[in-house]
ZAMARGU-4260 file (C-alpha; in steps of 0.2 Angstrom, whole numbers, plus 5000, padded with zeros to 4 digits):
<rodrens>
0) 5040/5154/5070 | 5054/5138/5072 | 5048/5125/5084 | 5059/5109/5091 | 5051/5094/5097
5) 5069/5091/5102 | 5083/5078/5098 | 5069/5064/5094 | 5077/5049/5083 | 5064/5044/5070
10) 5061/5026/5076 | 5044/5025/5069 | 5049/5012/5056 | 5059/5002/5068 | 5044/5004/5079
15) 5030/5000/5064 | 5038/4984/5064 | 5036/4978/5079 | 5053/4981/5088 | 5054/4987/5104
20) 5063/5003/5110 | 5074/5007/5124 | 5076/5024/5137 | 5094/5032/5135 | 5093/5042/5152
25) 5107/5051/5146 | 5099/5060/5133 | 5083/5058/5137 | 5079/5046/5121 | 5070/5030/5113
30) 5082/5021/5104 | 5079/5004/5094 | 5084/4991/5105 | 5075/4972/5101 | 5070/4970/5082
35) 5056/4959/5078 | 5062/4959/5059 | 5078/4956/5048 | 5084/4975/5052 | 5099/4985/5056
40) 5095/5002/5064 | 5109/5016/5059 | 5113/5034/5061 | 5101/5048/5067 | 5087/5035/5071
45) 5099/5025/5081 | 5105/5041/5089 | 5119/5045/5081 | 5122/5064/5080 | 5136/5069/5070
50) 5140/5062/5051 | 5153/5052/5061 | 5142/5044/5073 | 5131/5038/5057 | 5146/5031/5048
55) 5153/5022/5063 | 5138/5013/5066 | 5137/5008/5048 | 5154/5001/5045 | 5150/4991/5062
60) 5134/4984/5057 | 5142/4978/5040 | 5157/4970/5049 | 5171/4986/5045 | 5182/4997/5055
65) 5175/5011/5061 | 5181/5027/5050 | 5194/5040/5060 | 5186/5056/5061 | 5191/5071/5070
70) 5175/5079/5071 | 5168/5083/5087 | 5145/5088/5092 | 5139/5092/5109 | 5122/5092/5114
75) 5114/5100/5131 | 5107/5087/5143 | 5087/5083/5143 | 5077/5097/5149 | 5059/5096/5153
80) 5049/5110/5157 | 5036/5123/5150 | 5033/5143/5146 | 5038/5155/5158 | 5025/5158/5171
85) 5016/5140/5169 | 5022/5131/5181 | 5007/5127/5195 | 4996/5140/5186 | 4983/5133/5177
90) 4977/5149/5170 | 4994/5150/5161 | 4994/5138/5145 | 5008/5129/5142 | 5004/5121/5124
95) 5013/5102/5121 | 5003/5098/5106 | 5004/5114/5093 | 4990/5104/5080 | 4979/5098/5094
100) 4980/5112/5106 | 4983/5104/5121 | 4991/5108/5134 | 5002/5101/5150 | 4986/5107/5161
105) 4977/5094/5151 | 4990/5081/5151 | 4990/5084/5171 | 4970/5084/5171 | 4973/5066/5162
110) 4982/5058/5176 | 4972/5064/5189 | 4955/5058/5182 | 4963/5042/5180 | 4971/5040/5164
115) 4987/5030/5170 | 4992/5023/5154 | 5001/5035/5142 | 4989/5026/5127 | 4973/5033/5136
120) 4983/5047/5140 | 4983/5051/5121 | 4968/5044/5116 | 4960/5058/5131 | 4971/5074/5126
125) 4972/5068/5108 | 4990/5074/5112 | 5004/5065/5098 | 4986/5061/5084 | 4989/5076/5073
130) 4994/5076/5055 | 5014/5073/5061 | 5008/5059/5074 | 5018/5066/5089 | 5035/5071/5080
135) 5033/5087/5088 | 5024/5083/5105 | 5026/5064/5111 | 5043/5066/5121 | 5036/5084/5130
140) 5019/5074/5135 | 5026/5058/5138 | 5038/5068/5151 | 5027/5078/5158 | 5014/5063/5162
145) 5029/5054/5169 | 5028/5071/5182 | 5013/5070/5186 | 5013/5052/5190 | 5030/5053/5199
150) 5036/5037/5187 | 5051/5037/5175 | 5048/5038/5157 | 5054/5020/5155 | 5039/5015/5167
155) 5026/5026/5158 | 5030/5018/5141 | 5029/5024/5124 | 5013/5025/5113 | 5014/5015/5094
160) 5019/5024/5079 | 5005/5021/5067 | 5008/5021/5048 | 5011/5031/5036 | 5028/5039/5043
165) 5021/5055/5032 | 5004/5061/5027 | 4997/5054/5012 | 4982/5063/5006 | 4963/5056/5004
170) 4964/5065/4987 | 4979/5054/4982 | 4971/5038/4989 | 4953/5041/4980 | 4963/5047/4963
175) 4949/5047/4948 | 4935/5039/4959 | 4933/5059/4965 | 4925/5061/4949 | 4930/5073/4937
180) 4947/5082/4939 | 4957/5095/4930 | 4969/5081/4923 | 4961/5078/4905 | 4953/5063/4903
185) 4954/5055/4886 | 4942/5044/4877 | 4941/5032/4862 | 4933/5035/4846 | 4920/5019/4854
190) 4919/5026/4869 | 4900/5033/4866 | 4896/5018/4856 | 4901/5007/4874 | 4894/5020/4885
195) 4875/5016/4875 | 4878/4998/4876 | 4880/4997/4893 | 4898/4996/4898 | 4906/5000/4914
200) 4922/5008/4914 | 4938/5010/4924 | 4952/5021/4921 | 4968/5016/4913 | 4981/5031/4915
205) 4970/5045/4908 | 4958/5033/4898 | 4941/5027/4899 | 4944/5012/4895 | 4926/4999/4894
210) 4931/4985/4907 | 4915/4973/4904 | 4899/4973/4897 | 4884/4967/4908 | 4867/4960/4903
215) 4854/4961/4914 | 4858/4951/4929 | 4875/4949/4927 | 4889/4953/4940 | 4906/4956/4933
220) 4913/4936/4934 | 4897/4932/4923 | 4899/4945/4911 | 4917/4941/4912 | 4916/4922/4909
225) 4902/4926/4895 | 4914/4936/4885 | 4927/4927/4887 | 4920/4910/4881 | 4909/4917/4867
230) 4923/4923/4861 | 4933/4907/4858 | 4918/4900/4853 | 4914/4911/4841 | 4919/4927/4839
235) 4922/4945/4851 | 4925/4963/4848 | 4936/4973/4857 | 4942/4993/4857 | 4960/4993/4857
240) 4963/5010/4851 | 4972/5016/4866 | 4987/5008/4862 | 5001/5020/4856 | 5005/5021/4837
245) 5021/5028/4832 | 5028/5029/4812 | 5044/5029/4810 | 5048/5034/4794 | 5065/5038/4786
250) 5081/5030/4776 | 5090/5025/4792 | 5072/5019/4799 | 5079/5000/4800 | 5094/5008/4807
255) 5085/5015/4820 | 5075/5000/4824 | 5086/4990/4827 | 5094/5001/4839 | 5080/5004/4851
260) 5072/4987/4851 | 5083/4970/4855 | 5076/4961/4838 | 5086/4962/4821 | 5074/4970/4809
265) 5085/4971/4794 | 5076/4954/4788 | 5058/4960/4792 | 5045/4960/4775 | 5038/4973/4769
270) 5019/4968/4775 | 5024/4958/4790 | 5024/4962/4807 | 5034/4955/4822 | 5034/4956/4841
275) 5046/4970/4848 | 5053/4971/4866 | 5061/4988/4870 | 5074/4989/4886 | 5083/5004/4895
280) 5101/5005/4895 | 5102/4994/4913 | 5094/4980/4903 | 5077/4979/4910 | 5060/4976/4898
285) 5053/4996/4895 | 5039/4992/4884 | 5034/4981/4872 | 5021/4979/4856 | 5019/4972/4838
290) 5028/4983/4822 | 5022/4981/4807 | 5031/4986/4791 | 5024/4994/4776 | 5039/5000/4766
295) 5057/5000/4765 | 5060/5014/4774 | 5042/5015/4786 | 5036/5007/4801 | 5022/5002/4811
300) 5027/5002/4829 | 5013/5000/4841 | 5017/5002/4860 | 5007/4995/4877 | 4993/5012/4883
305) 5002/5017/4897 | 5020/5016/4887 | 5017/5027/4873 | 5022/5045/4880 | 5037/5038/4886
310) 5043/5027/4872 | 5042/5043/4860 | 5052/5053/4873 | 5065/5037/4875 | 5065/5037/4856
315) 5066/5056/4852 | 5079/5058/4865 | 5091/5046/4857 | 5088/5055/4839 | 5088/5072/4848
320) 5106/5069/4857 | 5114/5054/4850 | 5110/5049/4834 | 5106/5069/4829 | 5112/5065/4810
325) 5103/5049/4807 | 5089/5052/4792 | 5072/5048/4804 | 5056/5054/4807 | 5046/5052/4822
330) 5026/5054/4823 | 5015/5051/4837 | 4998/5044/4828 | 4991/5036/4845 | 4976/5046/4841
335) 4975/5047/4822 | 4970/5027/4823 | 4955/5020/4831 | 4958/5002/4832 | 4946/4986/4831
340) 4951/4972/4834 | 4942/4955/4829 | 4946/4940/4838 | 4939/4921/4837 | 4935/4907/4826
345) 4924/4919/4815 | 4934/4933/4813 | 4940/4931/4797 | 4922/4927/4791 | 4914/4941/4799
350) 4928/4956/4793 | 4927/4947/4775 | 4912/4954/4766 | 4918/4971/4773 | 4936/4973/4766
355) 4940/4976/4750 | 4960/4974/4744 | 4963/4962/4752 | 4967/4943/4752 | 4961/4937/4770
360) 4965/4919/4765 | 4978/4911/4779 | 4990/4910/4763 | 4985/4928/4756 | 4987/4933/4775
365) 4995/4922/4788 | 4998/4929/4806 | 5009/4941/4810 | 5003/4952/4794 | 5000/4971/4789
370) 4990/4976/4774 | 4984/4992/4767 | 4967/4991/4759 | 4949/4998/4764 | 4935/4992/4777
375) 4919/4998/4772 | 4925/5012/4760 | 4938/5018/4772 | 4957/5019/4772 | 4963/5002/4783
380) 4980/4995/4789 | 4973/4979/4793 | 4985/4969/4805 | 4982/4949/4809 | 4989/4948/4825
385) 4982/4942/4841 | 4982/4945/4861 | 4969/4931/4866 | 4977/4915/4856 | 4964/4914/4843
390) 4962/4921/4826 | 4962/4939/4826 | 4962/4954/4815 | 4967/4973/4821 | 4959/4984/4810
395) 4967/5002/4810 | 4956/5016/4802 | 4955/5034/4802 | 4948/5040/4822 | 4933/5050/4813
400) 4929/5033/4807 | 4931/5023/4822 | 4913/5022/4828 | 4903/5020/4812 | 4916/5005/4806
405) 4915/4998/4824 | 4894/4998/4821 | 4896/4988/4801 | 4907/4976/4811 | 4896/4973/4825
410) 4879/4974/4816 | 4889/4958/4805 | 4894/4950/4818 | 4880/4951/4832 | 4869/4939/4821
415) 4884/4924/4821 | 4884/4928/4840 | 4900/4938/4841 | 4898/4950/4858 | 4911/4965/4863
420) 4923/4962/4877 | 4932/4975/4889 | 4948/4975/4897 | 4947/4962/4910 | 4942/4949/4897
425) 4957/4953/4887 | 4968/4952/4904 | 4959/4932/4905 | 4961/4927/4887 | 4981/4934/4887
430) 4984/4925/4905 | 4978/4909/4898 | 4989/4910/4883 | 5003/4917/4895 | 5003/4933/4887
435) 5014/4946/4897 | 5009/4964/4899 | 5021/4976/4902 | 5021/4983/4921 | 5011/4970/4927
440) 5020/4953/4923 | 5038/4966/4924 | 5041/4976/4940 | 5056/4987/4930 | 5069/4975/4938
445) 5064/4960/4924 | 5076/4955/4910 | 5067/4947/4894 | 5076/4932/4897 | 5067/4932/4915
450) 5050/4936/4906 | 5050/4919/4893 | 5052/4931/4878 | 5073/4928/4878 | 5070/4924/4861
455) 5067/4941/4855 | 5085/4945/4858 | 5094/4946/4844 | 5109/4937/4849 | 5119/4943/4832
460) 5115/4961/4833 | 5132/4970/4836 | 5122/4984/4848 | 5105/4988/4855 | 5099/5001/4869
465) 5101/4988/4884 | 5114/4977/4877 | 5128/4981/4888 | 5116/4980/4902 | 5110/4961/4900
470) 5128/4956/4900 | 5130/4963/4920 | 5134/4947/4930 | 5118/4949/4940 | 5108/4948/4925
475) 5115/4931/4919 | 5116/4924/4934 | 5106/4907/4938 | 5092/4910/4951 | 5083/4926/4945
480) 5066/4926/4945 | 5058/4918/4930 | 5039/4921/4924 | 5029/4904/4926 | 5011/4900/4925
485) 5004/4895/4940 | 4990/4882/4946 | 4983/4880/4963 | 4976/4863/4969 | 4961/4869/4975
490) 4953/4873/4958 | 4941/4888/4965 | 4953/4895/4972 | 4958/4913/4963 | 4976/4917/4972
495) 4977/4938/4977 | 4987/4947/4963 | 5003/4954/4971 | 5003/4937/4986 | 5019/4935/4991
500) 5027/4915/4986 | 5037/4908/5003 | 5049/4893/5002 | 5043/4884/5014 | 5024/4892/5024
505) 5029/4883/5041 | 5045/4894/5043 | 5044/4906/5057 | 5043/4923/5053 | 5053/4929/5044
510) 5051/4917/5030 | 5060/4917/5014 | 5053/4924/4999 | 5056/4918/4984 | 5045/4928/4973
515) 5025/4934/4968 | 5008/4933/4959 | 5009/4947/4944 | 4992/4940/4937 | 4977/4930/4943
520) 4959/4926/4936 | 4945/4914/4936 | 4947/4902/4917 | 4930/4898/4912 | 4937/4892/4897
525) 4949/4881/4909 | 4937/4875/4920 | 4949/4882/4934 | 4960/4896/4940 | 4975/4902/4934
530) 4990/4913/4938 | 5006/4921/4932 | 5021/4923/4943 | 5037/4930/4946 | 5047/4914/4954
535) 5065/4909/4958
</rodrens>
């Protein structure tokens, strides 16, 4: 069964905004006609029928000479009517809205109890508020209450287009908070060990990630602001295991690094570990993470949670069709290693009485280290990095081991006053150091340069994946949008993450934008809030 709600542009856009459409008699149409944005209206929903039509209107609206076309459309004049039979007969039903099941005897029975405006028209026959919001039915009812009020279809009006121009389904909308679904959902080694303590969780891709850990009492912002300043006071705990772990192993493993990633490598010690920022071939920042290197020819490349699938594919596909004969191994050993990570003033103190091989001193181990050792008996690639600006350890071990070296740390720790911290602490403590995290302080159309981490560019490297990309003219020019800190006047005041930053606020609409919030949070430890943003 094929069903035409006839030659209808799709205006519901134009109309969304808040432009105002016009009759065409002629063709018995809406058309965009006064726009209350910055648009331009072209092609089919501007009436255009034929390919011709669309690229005539186009080279018009962009200041060219309209193409020369030889092809030719007709379309029959406006007809308005209903089934065979139908006409005065109300027993006859003459369906206008398929979804709705109404009819033009109900449309007609509108008007004559009373309902003269084509809104209450709807909002009585529910004609035009199915799943394709009139697409189908709005012109046939719209006419036909026209009839029956003897008026033109101008006079009657046309009802509002509501968003979204396509179904979008609660199930998409509600996503994990649905409760269980057959997507697998994955979880950390810890993961029992913070569900006893009391954490609440949220889902970050497919895992269960702890997000902060209430005491009695406490509201989020409290247990937020608790973790966040024990921790530079003293000392926190946090389950990093979800980041992605890949070893890159092989005698062209240098080679290879230095290809994907826009740092020089060739100079990295063995037991030292440096900030890595990955970009596609257009330029823009993919990923990022901390590699550590533990041999000549082996790599410890660690990659943001939500980036670790699709750095192993980016990688794998360049081995796979590229660089098929370079001598390198790629394994996937996100969950092989559960990692801990230590952070604050007692860190080192706390982690010392439990590793054994290792020289924790700041001279034995600076920042920005890798060692191989043991923690509690168990195999360890201990890193001293940090994401919060204090001193940190990451400590790697074996996932079976994950929970009951997690318990020694935490059973050392909780006596010096160290607590465990969730994700939204850790998004506070790297905000206040200006720590970027990949997909939200990038929006896939951000440079390194444009993200303060320029210098991680190897400005000597002969070729990296992305290098001809930052050279494109857009991407050096001067006015991108760069990633600063932000700090309101009004000290309380959080600003709303994704707020859009105007030139000047007293412009009439529309007002220039020149960029947007990535991150905001309440800084306990500042006394004030903070922010980071994309800015021209």
């Amino acid at each position: 069964l094929i069903m035409s709600g006839g030659w209808t542009p799709s205006i519901h856009l134009f109309s969304q905004s808040r432009g105002k459409p016009k009759f065409d008699a002629e063709t018995g149409r809406f058309l965009p006609d006064i726009n209350a944005e910055n648009s331009i209206s072209i092609g089919g929903c501007n009436g255009a029928t034929t390919m011709a039509d669309a690229i005539s209107q186009a080279a018009q609206a962009v200041g060219g000479k309209a193409p020369d076309c030889d092809e030719t459309a007709s379309m029959e004049g406006f007809l308005i009517g209903s089934a065979k039979g139908a006409g005065p007969d109300d027993q006859v039903k003459a369906f206008v809205d398929f979804q709705n099941d109404v009819t033009a005897k109900d449309i007609r029975l509108a008007v004559r109890e009373g309902m003269h405006s084509i809104e209450h028209v709807k909002r009585y026959t529910t004609t035009g508020m199915a799943t394709d919001q009139g697409k189908m039915s709005n012109m046939h009812g719209l006419a036909i209450a026209a009839q029956a009020l003897g008026k033109e279809i101008p006079a009657v009006g046309l009802t509002t287009f509501r968003a979204p121009y396509t179904p979008v389904t609660f199930g998409a909308i509600v996503n994990h908070a649905k409760g269980d679904l057959f997507d697998m959902t994955r979880r950390t080694p810890i993961h029992s060990w913070a569900e006893e303590h009391g954490a609440v969780f949220e889902d970050v891709g497919n895992w269960k990630r702890a997000w902060y850990f209430p005491q009695a009492g406490e509201d989020m912002h409290a247990a937020v602001n608790r973790e966040c300043s024990t921790t530079r006071e003293i000392a926190g705990i946090f389950d990093a295991s979800t980041l992605g772990k890949i070893e890159v192993v092989g005698p062209d493993a240098v080679k290879f690094m230095n290809l994907m990633y826009t740092n020089a490598w060739d100079k990295l010690e063995i037991g030292r570990c440096r900030y890595g920022i990955m970009c596609r071939e257009d330029g823009f920042v993919y990923d990022d993470g901390v590699v550590g290197r533990l041999a000549e020819d082996r790599f410890h490349v660690t990659t943001t949670t939500g980036g670790a699938p699709r750095v192993l594919n980016m990688m794998e596909d360049y081995l796979q069709t590229e660089f098929p004969d370079w001598k390198v191994r790629l394994t996937s050993t996100s969950e092989q290693w559960a990692v801990i990570a230590v952070q604050g003033p007692k860190a080192r103190e706390i982690i010392a009485p439990l590793v054994e091989g290792i020289d924790l001193s700041p001279e034995g181990m600076p920042h920005m280290s890798i060692r191989e050792g043991k923690i509690c008996g168990v195999p360890t690639r201990l890193m001293r990095v940090s994401f919060t600006g204090e001193l940190g350890f990451e400590i790697n071990v074996p996932a079976d081991y994950g929970r009951s070296v997690w318990e020694a740390v935490y059973e050392r720790g909780a006596p010096l006053g160290m607590v465990p911290y969730g994700t939204e602490s850790m998004h506070v403590m790297r905000a206040e150091k200006g720590f970027i995290i990949v997909g939200q302080d990038t929006d896939g159309t951000v440079t390194p340069e444009d993200a303060g981490v320029g210098w991680a560019i190897g400005r000597k490297k002969a070729d990296f994946v992305g290098i001809r990309g930052l050279k494109r003219s857009d991407l050096t020019r001067e006015g991108r949008r760069q990633l600063v800190g932000l700090k309101t006047a009004d000290p309380k005041k959080v600003l709303e993450e994704g707020a859009q930053i105007v030139a000047d606020p007293n412009q009439p609409i529309p007002m220039k934008m020149i960029g947007f919030v990535t991150s905001s949070y309440w800084s306990q430890v500042l006394g004030h809030s903070i922010a980071l943003a994309l800015v021209e």
